[in-house]
C-alpha positions in Angstrom: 72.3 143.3 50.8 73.4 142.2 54.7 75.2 138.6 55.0 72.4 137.7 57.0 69.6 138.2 54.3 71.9 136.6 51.5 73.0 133.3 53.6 68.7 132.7 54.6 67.4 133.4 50.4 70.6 130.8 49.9 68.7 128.5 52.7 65.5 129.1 51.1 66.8 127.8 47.3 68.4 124.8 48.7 65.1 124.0 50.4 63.1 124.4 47.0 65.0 122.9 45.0 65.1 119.7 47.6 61.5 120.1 47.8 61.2 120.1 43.4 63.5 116.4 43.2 62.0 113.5 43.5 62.1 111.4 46.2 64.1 108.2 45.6 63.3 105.0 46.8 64.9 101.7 47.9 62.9 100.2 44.9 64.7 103.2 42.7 68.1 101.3 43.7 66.9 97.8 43.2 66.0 98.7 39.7 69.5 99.8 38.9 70.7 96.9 40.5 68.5 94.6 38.7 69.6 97.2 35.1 73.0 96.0 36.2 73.0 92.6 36.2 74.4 90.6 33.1 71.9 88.1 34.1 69.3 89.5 33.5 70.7 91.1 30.3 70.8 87.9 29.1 67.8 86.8 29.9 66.5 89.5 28.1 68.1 88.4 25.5 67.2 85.6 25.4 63.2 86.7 25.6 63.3 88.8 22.6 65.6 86.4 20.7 68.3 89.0 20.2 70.7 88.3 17.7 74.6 88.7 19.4 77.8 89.1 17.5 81.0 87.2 19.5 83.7 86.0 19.3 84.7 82.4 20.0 87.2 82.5 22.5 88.1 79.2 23.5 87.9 75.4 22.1 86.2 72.9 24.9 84.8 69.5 24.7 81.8 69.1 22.6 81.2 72.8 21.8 83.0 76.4 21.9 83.2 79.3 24.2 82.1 82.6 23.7 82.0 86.1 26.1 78.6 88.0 26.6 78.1 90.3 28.9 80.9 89.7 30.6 79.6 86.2 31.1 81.1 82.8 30.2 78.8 81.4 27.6 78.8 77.8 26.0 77.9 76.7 22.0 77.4 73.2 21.8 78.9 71.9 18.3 75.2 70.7 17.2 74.2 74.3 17.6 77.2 75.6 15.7 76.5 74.8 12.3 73.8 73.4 9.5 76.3 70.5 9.1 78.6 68.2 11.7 82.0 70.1 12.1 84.8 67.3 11.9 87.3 69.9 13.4 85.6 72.9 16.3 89.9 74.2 16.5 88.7 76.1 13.1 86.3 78.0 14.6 88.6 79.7 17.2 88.4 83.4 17.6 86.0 82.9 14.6 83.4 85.7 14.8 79.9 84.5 14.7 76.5 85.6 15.5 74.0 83.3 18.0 70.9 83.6 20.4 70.9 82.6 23.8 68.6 79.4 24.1 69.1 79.4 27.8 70.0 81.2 31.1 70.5 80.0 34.8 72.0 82.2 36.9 71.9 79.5 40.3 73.8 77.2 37.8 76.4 79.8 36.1 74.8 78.4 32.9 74.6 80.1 29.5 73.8 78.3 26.8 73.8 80.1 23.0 73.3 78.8 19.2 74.3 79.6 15.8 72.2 76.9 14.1 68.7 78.9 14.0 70.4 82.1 12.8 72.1 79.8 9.8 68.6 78.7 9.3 67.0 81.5 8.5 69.8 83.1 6.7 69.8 79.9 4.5 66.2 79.9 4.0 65.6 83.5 3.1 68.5 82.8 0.7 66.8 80.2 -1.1 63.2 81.8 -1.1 65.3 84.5 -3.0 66.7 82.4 -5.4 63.6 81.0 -6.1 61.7 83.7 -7.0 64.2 84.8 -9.6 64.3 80.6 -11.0 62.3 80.7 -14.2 60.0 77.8 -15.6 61.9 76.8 -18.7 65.6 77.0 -17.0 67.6 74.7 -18.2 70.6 73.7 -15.8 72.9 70.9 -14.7 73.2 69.1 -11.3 73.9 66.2 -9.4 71.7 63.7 -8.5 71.4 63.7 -4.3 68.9 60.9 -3.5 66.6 58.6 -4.8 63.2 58.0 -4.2 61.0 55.1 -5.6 58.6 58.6 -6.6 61.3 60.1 -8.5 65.4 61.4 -8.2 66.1 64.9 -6.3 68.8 66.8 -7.7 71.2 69.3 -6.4 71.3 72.4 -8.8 74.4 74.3 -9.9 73.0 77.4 -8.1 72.5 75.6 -5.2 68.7 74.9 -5.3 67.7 70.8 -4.9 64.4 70.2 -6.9 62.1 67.2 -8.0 62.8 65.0 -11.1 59.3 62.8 -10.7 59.6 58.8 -12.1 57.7 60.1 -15.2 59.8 63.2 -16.2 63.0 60.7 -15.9 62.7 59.5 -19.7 60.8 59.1 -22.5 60.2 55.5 -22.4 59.1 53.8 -19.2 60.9 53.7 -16.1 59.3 51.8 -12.8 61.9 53.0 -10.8 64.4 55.7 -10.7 67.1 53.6 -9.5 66.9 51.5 -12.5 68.5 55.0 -14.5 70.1 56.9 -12.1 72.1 56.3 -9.0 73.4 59.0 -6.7 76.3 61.8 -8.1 75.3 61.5 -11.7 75.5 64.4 -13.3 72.6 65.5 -14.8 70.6 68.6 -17.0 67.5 69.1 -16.3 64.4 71.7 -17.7 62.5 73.6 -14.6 59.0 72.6 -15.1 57.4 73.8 -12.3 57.3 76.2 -9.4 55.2 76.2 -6.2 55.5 76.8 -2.5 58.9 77.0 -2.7 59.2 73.3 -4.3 61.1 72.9 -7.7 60.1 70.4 -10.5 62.5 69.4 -13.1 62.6 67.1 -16.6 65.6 64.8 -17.9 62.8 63.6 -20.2 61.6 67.2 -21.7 65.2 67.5 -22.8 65.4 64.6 -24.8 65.0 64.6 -28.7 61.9 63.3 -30.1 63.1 60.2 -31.9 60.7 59.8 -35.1 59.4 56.5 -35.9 61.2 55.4 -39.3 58.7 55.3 -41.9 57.6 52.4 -44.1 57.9 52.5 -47.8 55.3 51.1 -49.4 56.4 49.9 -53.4 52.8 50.2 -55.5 53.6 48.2 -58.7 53.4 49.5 -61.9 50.2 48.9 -63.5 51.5 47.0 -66.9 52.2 44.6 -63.7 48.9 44.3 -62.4 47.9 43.1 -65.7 50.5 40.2 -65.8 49.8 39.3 -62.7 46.0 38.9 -63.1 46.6 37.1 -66.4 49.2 35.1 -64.5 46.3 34.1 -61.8 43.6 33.8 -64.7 45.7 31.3 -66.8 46.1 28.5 -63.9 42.0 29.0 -63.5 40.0 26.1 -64.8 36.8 27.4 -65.7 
């Protein structure tokens, strides 16, 4: 085959194969561009509620700083935690998992949270520990609040549940305050389980105290005859 025929079949792959791509537009380039952008990662993010594992890479006033994306992201204290955090130092280069609540690029503000993660961790916790709590259960707590309804207790395995003003005690009590006060210890009986709510008895643990019972003497019957000759004799017919 001549030089000449090769280099023009060469020419007339290059042109097919040219022909076969795709053409590629400015909007191709704007989409990668857009792909690109941590921004609009976290946006995305934040749309789909996507859970993120960081670490906490700095202490600041009122909350902690975290990296995503490449980004400078705040957690506020409030959205750190289920309860107030008396020191935020311990949580440096903690690893924890949040959600990005809110994104604005024009502002370089990124805003993430913990707290609703927590939340459902600690509820599907409890649901699970509820289904395997039996009716019957008998277990010891603490007493958390009272109520002028009734006393809720904090269980050993974590669970709080209901101890209504009647299931306090056996004899009458008008309020619960006028028994209990906050941090007794306490055993209670599960009596109840339903939509997720706990009831629980001081009062079904108690013993059944039995009413003493009254001797009655019958006299002999020699004695029955004295008496009635006894009432007979002082009779004046």
């Amino acid at each position: 085959m001549s030089e000449k025929l090769k280099d023009e079949l060469k020419t007339t792959e290059t042109e097919e194969a040219t022909a076969a791509r795709p053409e590629e537009t400015m909007a191709d380039y704007e989409d990668h561009f857009d792909d690109a952008n941590p921004w609009n990662r976290v946006a995305e993010y934040m749309e789909n509620k996507t859970v993120l594992p960081v670490k906490v890479e700095g202490v600041v006033n009122g909350g902690v700083i975290v990296m995503v994306e490449g980004l400078r992201g705040f957690v506020p204290a409030s959205k750190l935690s289920l309860t107030y955090i008396d020191d935020l130092e311990t949580y440096l280069l903690k690893d924890i998992e949040v959600r990005v609540i809110d994104v604005d690029q024009a502002s370089n503000r990124l805003v993430l949270s913990a707290r609703e993660i927590l939340k459902e961790k600690e509820k599907k916790a409890r649901e699970e520990q509820i289904a395997n709590l039996k009716v019957g259960t008998v277990l010891e707590g603490k007493v958390e609040t009272l109520q002028n309804y009734g006393a809720f207790v904090r269980l050993e395995n974590g669970l709080s549940g209901l101890v209504h003003v009647s299931q306090i005690s056996q004899k009458r009590v008008k309020l619960p305050s006028d028994v209990l006060k906050e941090g007794d210890e306490v055993k209670v009986k599960v009596i109840g389980i339903k939509d997720g709510k706990v009831s629980l008895s001081m009062k079904a643990l108690e013993e059944v105290k039995e009413e003493p019972e009254e001797k009655v003497v019958i006299p002999k019957s020699e004695n029955i005859g004295t008496n009635l000759g006894e009432l007979f004799k002082n009779l004046k017919l």
